[in-house]
C-alpha positions in Angstrom: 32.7 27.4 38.9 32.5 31.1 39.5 30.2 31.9 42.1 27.7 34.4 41.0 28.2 37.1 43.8 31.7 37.9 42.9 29.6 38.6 39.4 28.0 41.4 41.6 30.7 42.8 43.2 31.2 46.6 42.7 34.8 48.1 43.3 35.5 49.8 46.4 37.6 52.8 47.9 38.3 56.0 45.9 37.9 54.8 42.6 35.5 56.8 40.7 36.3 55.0 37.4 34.6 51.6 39.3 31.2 53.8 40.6 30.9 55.4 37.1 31.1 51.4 35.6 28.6 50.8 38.4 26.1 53.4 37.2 26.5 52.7 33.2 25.4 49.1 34.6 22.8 49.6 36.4 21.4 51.7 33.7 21.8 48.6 31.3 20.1 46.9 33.4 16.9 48.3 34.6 16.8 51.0 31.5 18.1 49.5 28.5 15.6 48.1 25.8 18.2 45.6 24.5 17.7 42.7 26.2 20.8 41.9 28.3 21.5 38.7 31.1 24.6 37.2 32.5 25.1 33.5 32.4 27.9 31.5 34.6 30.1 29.2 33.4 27.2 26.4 33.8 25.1 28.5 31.5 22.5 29.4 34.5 21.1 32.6 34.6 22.9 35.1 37.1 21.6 38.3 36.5 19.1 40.1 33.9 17.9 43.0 33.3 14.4 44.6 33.0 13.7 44.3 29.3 14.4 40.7 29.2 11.1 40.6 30.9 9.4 42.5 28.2 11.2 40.4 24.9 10.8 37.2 27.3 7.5 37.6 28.6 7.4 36.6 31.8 8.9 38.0 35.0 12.4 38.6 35.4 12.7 37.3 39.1 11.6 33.6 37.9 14.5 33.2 35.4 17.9 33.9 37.6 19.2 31.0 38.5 17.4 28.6 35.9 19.8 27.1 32.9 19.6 28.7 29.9 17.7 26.0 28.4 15.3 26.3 30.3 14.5 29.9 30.9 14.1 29.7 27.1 12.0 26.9 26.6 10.6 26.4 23.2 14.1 27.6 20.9 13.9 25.8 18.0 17.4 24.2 18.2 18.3 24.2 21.8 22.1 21.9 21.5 23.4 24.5 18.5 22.5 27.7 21.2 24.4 25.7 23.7 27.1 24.8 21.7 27.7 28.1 20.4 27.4 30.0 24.4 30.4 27.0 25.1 32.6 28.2 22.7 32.3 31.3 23.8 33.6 30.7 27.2 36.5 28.3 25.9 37.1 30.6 23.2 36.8 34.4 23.8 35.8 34.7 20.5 32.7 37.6 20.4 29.5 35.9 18.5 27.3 39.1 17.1 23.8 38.5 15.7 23.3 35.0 16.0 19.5 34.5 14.9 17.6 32.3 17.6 13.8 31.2 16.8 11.4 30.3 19.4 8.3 29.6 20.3 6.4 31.7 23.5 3.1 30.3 25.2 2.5 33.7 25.3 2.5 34.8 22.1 0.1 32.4 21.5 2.7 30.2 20.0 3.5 32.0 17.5 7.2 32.0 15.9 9.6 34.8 17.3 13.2 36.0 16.2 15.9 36.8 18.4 18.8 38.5 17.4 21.6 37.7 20.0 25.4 38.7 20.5 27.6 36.5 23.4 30.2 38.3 25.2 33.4 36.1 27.4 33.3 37.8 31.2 36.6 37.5 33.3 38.5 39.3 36.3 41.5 41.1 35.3 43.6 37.8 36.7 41.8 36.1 34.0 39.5 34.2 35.4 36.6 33.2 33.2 33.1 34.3 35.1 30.5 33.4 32.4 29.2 34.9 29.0 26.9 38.4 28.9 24.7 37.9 26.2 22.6 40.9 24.7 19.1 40.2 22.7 17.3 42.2 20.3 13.9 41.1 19.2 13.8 41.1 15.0 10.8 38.9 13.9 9.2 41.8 12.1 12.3 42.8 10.5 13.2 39.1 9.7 9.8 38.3 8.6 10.1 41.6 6.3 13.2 40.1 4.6 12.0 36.5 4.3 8.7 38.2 2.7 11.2 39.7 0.4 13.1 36.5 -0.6 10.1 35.2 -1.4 9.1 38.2 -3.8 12.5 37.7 -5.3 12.6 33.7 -5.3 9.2 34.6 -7.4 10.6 36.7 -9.5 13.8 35.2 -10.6 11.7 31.5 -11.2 8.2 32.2 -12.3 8.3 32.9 -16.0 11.5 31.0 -17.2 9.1 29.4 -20.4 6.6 30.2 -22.0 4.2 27.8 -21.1 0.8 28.5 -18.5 0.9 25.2 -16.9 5.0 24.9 -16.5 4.7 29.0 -14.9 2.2 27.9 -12.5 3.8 25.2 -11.2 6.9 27.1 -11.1 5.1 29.5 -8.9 3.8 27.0 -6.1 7.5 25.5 -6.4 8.4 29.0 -5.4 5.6 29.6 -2.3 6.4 26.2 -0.7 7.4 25.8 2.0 8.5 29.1 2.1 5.9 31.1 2.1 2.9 28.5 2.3 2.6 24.7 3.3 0.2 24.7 0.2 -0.4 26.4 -2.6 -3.1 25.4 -5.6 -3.4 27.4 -8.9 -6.5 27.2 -10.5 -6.3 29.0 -14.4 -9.2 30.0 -16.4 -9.2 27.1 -19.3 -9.4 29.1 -22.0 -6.1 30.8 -21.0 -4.0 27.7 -21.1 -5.3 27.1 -25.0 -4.2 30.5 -25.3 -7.5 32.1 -26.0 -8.8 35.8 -24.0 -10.2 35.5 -20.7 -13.3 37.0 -19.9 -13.2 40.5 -18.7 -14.2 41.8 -15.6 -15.6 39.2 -12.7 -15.5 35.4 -13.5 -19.3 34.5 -13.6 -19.6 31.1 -12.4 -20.1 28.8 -15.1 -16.2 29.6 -16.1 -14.5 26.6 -17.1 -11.0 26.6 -13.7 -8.1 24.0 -14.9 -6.1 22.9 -11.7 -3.0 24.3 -13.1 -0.7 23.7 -9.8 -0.5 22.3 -6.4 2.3 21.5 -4.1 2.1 20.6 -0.1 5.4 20.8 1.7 6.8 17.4 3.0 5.3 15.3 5.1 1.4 16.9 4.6 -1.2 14.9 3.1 -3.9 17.1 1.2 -7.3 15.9 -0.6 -7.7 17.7 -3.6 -8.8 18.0 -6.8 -6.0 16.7 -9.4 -3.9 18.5 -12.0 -5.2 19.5 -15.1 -8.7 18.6 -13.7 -11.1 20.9 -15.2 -14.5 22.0 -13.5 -16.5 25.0 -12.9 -15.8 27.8 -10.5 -17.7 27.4 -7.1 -18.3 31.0 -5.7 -17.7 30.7 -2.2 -17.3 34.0 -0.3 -13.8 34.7 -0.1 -13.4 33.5 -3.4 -16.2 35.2 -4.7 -14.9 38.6 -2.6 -11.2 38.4 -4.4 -12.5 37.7 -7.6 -14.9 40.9 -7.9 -12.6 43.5 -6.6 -9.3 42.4 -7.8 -8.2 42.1 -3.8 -6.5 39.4 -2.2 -8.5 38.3 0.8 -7.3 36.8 3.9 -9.8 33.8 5.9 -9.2 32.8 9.3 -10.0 28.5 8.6 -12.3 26.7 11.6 -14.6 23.9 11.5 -17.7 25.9 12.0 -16.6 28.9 9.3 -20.3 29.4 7.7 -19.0 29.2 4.4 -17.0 25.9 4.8 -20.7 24.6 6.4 -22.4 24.7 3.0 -19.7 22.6 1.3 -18.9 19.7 3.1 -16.3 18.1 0.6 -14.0 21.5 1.1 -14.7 21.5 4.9 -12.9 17.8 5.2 -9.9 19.2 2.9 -9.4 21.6 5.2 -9.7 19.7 8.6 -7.4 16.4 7.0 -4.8 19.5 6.1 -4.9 20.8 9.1 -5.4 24.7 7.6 -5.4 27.3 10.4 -5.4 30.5 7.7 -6.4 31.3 3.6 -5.3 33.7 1.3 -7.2 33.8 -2.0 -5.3 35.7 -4.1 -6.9 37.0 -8.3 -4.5 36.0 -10.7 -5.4 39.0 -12.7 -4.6 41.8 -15.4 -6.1 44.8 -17.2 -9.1 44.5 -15.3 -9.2 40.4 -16.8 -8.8 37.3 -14.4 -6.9 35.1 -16.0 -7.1 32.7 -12.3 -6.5 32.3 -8.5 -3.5 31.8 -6.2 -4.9 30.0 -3.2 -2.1 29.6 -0.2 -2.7 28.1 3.2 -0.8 28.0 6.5 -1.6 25.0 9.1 -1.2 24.4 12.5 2.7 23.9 12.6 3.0 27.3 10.7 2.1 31.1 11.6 -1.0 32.1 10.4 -1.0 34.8 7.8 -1.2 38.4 8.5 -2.2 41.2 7.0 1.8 41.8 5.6 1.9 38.7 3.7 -1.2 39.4 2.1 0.2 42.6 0.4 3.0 39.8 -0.5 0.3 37.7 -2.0 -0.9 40.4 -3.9 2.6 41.0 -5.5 3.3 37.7 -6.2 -0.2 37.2 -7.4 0.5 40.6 -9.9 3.9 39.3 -10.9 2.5 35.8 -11.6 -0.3 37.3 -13.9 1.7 39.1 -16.0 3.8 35.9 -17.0 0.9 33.9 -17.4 -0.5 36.3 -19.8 2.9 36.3 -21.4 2.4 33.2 -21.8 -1.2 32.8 -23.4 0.3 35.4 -25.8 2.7 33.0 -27.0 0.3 29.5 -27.2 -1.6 31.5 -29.1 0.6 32.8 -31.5 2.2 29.4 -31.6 -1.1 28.0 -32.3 -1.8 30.6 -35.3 1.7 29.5 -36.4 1.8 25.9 -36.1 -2.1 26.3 -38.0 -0.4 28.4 -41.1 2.4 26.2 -41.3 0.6 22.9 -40.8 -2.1 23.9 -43.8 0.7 24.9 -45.8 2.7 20.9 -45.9 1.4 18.6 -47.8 -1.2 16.6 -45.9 -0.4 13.3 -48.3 3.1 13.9 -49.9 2.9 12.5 -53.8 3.8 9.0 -54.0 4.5 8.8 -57.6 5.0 6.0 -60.1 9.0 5.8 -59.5 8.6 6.9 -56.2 7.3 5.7 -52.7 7.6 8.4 -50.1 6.9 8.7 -46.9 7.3 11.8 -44.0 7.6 12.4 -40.3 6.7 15.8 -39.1 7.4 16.8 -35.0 7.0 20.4 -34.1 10.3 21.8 -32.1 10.4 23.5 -29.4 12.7 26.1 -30.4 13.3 28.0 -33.3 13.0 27.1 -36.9 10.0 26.3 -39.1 10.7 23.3 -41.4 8.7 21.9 -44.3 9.5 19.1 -46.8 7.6 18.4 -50.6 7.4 16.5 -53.4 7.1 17.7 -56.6 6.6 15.9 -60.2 8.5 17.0 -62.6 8.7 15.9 -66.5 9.7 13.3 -67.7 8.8 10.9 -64.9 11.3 12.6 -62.5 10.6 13.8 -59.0 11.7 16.9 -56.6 12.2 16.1 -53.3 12.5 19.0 -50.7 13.5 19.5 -47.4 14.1 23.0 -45.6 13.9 24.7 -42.5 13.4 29.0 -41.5 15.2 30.6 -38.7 12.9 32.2 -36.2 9.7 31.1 -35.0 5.8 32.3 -35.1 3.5 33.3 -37.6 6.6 35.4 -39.1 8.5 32.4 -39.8 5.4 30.1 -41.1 4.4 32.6 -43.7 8.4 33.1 -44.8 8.0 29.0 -45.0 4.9 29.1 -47.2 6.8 32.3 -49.2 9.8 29.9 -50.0 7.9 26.8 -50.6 5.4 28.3 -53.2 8.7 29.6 -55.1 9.8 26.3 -55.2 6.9 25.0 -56.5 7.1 27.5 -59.2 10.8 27.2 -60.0 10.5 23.5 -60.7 8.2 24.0 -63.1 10.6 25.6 -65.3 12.4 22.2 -65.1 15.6 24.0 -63.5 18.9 22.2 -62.2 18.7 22.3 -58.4 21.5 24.4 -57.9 20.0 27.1 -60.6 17.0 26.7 -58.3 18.4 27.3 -55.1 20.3 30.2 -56.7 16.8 31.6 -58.2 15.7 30.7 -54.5 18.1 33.0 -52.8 17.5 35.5 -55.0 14.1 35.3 -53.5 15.0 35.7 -50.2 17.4 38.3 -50.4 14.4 40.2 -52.1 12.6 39.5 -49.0 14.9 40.2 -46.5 15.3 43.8 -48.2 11.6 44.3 -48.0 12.0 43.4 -44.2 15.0 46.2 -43.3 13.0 48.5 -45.2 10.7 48.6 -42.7 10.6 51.2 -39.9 13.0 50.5 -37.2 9.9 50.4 -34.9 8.1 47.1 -36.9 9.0 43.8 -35.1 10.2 42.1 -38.5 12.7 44.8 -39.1 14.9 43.4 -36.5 14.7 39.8 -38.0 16.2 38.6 -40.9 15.0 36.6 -43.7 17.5 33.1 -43.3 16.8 29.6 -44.1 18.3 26.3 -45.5 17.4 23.7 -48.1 18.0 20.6 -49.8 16.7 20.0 -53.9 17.0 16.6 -55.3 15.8 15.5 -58.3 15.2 11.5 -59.2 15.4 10.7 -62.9 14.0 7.1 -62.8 15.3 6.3 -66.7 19.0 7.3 -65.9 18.6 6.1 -62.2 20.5 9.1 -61.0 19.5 11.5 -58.1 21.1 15.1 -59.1 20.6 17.5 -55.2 22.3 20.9 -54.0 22.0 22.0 -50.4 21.9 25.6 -49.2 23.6 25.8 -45.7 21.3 21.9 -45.3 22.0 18.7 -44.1 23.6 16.4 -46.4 21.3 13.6 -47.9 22.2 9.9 -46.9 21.7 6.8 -48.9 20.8 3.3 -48.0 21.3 0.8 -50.4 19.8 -2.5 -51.2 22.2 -4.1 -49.9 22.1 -1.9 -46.5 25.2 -0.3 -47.0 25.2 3.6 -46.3 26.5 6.4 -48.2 26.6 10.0 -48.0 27.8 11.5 -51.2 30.5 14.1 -51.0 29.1 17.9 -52.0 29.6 21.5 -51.2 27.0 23.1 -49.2 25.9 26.4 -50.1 25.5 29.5 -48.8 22.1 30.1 -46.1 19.0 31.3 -48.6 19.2 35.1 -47.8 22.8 35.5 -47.8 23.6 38.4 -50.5 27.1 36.8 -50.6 29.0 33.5 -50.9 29.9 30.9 -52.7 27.7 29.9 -55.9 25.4 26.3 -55.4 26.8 23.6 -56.6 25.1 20.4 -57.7 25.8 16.9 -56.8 25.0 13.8 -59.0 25.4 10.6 -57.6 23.2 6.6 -58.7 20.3 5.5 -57.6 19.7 1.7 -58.2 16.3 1.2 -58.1 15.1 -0.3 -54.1 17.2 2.6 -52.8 16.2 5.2 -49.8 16.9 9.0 -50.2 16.5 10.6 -47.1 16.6 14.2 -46.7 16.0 15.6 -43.1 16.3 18.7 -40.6 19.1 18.2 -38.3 16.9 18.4 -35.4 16.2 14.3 -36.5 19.7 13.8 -35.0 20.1 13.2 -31.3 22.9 15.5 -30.6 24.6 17.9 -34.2 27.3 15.3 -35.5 30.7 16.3 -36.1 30.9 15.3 -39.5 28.8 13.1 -41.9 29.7 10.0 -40.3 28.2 10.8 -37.0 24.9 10.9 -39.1 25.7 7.9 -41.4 26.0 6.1 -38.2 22.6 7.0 -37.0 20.3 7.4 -39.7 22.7 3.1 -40.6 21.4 2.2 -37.3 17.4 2.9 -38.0 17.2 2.8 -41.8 19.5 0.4 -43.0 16.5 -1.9 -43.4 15.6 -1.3 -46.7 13.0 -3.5 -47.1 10.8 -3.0 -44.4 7.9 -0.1 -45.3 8.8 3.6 -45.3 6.2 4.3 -42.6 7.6 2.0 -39.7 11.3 3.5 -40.2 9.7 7.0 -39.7 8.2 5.8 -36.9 11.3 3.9 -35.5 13.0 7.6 -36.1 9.9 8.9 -33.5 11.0 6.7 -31.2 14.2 8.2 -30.9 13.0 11.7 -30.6 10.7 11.0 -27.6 13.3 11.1 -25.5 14.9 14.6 -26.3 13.8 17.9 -26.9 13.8 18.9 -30.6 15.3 22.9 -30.4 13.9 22.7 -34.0 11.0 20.7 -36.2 12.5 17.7 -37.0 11.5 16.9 -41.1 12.3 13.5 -42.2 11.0 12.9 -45.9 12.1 9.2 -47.3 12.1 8.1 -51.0 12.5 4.6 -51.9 12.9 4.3 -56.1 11.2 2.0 -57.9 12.1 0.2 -61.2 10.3 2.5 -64.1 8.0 -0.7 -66.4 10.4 -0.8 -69.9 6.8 -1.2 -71.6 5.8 2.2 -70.5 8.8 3.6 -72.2 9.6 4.1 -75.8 12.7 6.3 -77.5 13.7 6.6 -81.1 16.4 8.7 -82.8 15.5 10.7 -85.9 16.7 11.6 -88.8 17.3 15.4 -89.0 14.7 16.0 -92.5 11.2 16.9 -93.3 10.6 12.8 -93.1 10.8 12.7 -89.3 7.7 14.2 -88.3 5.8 11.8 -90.3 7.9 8.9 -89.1 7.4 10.4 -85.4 4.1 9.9 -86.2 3.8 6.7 -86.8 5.6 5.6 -83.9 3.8 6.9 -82.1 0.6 5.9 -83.5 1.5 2.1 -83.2 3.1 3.0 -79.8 -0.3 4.0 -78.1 -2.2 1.4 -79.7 0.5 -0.9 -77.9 -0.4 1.0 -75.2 -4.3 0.8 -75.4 -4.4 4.5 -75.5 -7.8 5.7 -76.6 -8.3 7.5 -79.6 -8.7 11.2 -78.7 -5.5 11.3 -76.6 -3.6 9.3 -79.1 -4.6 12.0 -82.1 -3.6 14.8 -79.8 -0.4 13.0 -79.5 0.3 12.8 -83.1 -0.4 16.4 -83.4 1.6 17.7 -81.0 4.8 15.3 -81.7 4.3 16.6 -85.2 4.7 19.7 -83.7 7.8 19.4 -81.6 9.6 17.4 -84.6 9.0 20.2 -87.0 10.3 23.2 -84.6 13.1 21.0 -83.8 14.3 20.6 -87.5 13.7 24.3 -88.2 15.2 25.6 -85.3 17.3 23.0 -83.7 20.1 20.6 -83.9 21.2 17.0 -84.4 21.3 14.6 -83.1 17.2 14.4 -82.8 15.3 11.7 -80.4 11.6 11.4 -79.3 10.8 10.2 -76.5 7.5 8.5 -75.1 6.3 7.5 -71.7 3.3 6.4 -69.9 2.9 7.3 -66.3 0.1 8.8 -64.9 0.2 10.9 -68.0 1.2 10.4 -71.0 4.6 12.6 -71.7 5.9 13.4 -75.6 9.8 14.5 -75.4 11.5 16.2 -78.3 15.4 16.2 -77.9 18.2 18.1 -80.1 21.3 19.7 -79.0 20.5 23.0 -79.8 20.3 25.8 -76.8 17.5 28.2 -78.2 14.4 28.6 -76.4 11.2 28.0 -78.3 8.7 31.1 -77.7 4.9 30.9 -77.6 3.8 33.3 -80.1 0.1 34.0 -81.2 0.2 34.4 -84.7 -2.0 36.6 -87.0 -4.9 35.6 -89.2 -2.9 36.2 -92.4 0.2 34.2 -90.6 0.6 31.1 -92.7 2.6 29.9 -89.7 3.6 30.6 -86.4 0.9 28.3 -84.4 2.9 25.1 -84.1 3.4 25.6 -79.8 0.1 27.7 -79.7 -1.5 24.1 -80.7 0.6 22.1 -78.5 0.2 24.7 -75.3 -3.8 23.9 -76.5 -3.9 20.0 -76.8 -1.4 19.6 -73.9 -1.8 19.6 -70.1 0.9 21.0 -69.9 4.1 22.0 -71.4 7.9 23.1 -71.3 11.8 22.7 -71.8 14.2 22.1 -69.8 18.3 22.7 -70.5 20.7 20.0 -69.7 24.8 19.9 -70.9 23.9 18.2 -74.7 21.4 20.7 -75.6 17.5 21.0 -74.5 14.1 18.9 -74.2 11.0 20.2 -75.4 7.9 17.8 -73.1 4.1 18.1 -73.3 1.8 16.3 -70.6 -1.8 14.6 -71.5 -4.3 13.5 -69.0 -4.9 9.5 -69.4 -8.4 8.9 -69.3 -9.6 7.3 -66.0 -10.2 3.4 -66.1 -13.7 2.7 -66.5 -15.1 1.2 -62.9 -17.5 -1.8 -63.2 
């Protein structure tokens, strides 16, 4: 142990050197702000200076000789101080602003900072005579950079989605215990259904959701739950803030007046233990959109007036993304209203077909939509597709595309000459898009999409589908087993270049399921086709179980995951056409045939209990057909008749013309043969295959009488 005079001791003789050291240190220590003592070797005070007083607060004559410890009562982690001053003396090694916190019963308690450097002391033999250890007090200037790690802790995690509930909780995530030891959002209801907040002050029958809240560990708080909904109480400070826009700081007691009137509040804030409030306005553009409410208790600092200019930035910053956010629910919501109104509520479910549909909105990019179409001839279309992009941009480009197909497959196309008509489409609307100036939103996003188009024929029990940059369909047999036929995708609808659509044609025994879907169904993208076989085997190799509990066996999977896009699934289960609802017959190619077309089908629909009127029109319009068909056409000549839910006439020959509708002149003797049949018939058409073409015509069936 050093003994502290020889700590004292100034040199002697002629040695001016040694009386100028003397002078610079008895300037450091009775004139020097910086803090500055001596410590022996058993970390007791020797000798300090005058502004230890001042940054200690108490006098300096009552600290030499005391240990360390305890001339600094109240340091926040007393053994790592001490541990660090020990290596100093064993170690030589300099420590430079090492941060000490501590509490002083003068300062009312209150937190203070202490910047302090520890300097080895020895003689020139060597000897070790203790540490000199400077301090600097820094609270404001540490509080000042904490303040700003909030701001930027704030800024870097509020706002990350697009969602007013997930920012506000993001934002008390961010306050505690940082900042606050709780921290409640309330959010004006109508903002978190993405609607306009009132402007100007709230009045006080404005609907507050309880957005947020978040205690720091340890602290039990009575409050209101999340998401609880009730009006806003106008107490004074919240009142105050919420007129002028102002954050407002509130010193908490149990005998505040305004905590008097409302007893349930008053107990909150006694169980809490809250010593200080800041209400901080949640607000933009002159509209409140909520309220930040942070409180400090007894363990903590109260607030002062610097963290309530914080408050106000974080309060301004916060805003902002929560009206970012409304912006987006409520374009979403427009959105997902277009594009909902635009599906089919209740797909078909035709006579050959038993369908069924699962819709789940993603939460990412890409609008999808499925359909089902009939076609002639007893067929169906079955569609599946999905837009890059999202909003009400990408809904209306889905209802665009959908109504195109709709139209297409009325012209009874092949599904690849549809998707190629299709793109043609989309490429049309993606120039409209870049023709736009370069200041218009939609110039900057391009028209791209993908889609499957099958077609069921139940009399040849084939499925013919092409896909345009889409998922490949899959196939579960009635016997379970899986397939997923082997095609060429196309190119994305909107690409101006690529490889042409090709079409697949693959069997269809009757009890199969076709299902077409949006790769957001599948839990993570496959690799290939059998990492979908495999998953789509594992749910919907049940074939005979009903269409509806496999979708919803398929939900169960998506729960736990988050679609990036909507995941579509439409399924199709085939169903044996009735052989008495189906009549063909090959004709001779001669004037005969029309009235031996005739006939058949004169004893046909009586067969059929056809009434009268419908089976005349019949007659007529087979006439018709048969008589273009030996004018203009070519063997070999067949006539086709089926009952479904309307009665369809098809004409075959092998001939590739296209019959025109022509309406013919008084004096014309003839001309009127389609003119009739576009008359009599629901409907009409032809569609092209490899052997030639098929003229059809559609009549309504008469309702069943109801007893």
């Amino acid at each position: 142990m050093v003994d502290g005079d020889a700590m004292r001791r100034t040199p002697t003789g002629g040695d001016a050197g040694g009386w100028v050291g003397e002078a610079i240190l008895d300037a450091l220590f009775t004139q020097s702000p910086v803090g500055l003592q001596v410590l022996d070797t058993e970390l007791r005070v020797v000798r300090v200076n005058t502004a230890t007083g001042n940054v200690r607060g108490v006098a300096v004559e009552g600290l030499v000789g005391l240990h360390f410890a305890e001339a600094y009562a109240g340091m926040s982690a007393p053994d790592e101080v001490e541990a660090m001053l020990r290596g100093v003396l064993e170690s030589g090694v300099p420590v430079r602003e090492y941060l000490v916190r501590i509490r002083l019963a003068a300062e009312q308690g209150r937190e203070k900072i202490r910047s302090v450097s520890v300097f080895r002391l020895q003689d020139p033999q060597g000897t070790v005579l203790g540490v000199a250890v400077t301090v600097v007090d820094v609270t404001e200037q540490e509080q000042a950079r904490a303040r700003l790690g909030v701001l930027n802790t704030v800024r870097e995690r509020v706002g990350r989605t697009l969602d007013v509930i997930a920012t506000c909780q993001e934002l008390v995530e961010a306050l505690v215990p940082g900042f606050a030891d709780v921290a409640v959002v309330d959010v004006v209801d109508a903002v978190v259904r993405g609607e306009e907040s009132p402007t100007g002050a709230l009045a006080q029958d404005v609907a507050l959701r309880r957005a947020a809240i978040r205690a720091r560990d340890g602290l039990e708080v009575q409050a209101h739950p999340v998401r609880d909904v009730r009006t806003l109480n106008l107490l004074p400070p919240y009142a105050q803030a919420l007129s002028d826009f102002r954050p407002r700081l509130v010193a908490l007691s149990p005998d505040s007046p305004w905590l008097a009137a409302h007893p349930a509040r008053a107990r909150a804030v006694r169980a809490a233990g809250a010593r200080t409030l800041i209400v901080a306005p949640l607000a933009l553009r002159g509209t409140t959109l909520g309220v930040l409410s942070v409180f400090r208790t007894g363990g903590s600092d109260p607030y002062n007036e610097d963290d309530v200019g914080l408050a106000a930035d974080v309060a301004s910053h916060t805003a902002l993304c929560i009206d970012n956010a409304r912006r987006f629910t409520r374009e979403y919501t427009i959105a997902a209203t277009v594009q909902r109104h635009q599906l089919p509520r209740y797909p078909d479910s035709h006579g050959t077909v038993e369908t069924a549909h699962l819709y789940v909105p993603g939460t990412g990019g890409g609008e999808g939509w499925f359909d089902t179409i009939p076609l002639s001839g007893a067929r169906t279309a079955l569609v599946v597709g999905e837009v890059a992009g999202r909003g009400i941009q990408a809904a209306t480009t889905m209802g665009q595309l959908r109504t195109v197909i709709r139209s297409l497959a009325a012209l009874d196309l092949q599904p690849d000459e549809l998707l190629a008509r299709l793109n043609d489409t989309a490429v049309f609307l993606a120039a409209e898009r870049a023709a736009l100036p370069p200041g218009d939103p939609l110039h900057r996003q391009p028209v791209s999409a993908s889609c499957v188009y099958a077609v069921y024929d139940p009399v040849t029990r084939t499925c013919a589908f092409a896909r345009a940059g889409h998922t490949t369909p899959v196939i579960i047999r009635p016997d379970s087993s899986t397939e997923i036929p082997d095609s060429t995708p196309g190119p994305l609808l909107g690409s101006a270049e690529g490889p042409p659509f090709a079409a697949t044609t693959t069997d269809l025994p009757h009890g199969s399921i076709l299902a077409l879907y949006t790769s957001a169904i599948l839990p993570t993208p496959p690799a290939d086709s059998d990492g979908a076989s495999a998953l789509l085997r594992d749910v919907l190799a049940q074939p005979g179980r009903p269409l509806k509990d496999l979708c919803d066996d398929i939900l169960c999977t998506l729960r736990s995951k988050d679609c990036p896009g909507d995941a579509v699934l439409l399924l199709a289960r085939t169903r044996p056409f009735p052989a008495h609802c189906l009549a063909t017959w090959l004709l001779d190619q001669d004037p005969t045939a029309a009235a031996t077309a005739r006939g058949h089908i004169r004893r046909t629909l009586a067969d059929w209990n056809v009434d009268e009127d419908t089976a005349y029109a019949a007659e007529l319009i087979v006439s018709e057909l048969i008589t273009n068909a030996i004018r203009y056409g070519a063997p070999p000549l067949q006539l086709r008749l089926i009952k479904n839910h309307t009665l369809t006439c098809e004409v075959h020959d092998a001939a590739a013309t296209s019959p025109q509708l022509r309406h013919a002149r008084t004096v014309d003797e003839g001309g009127r043969g389609l003119f009739i049949v576009a008359q009599l018939a629901q409907r009409w058409g032809t569609r092209y295959t490899a052997e030639g073409k098929t003229v059809w015509s559609e009549q309504a069936l008469p309702a069943p009488a109801s007893l």
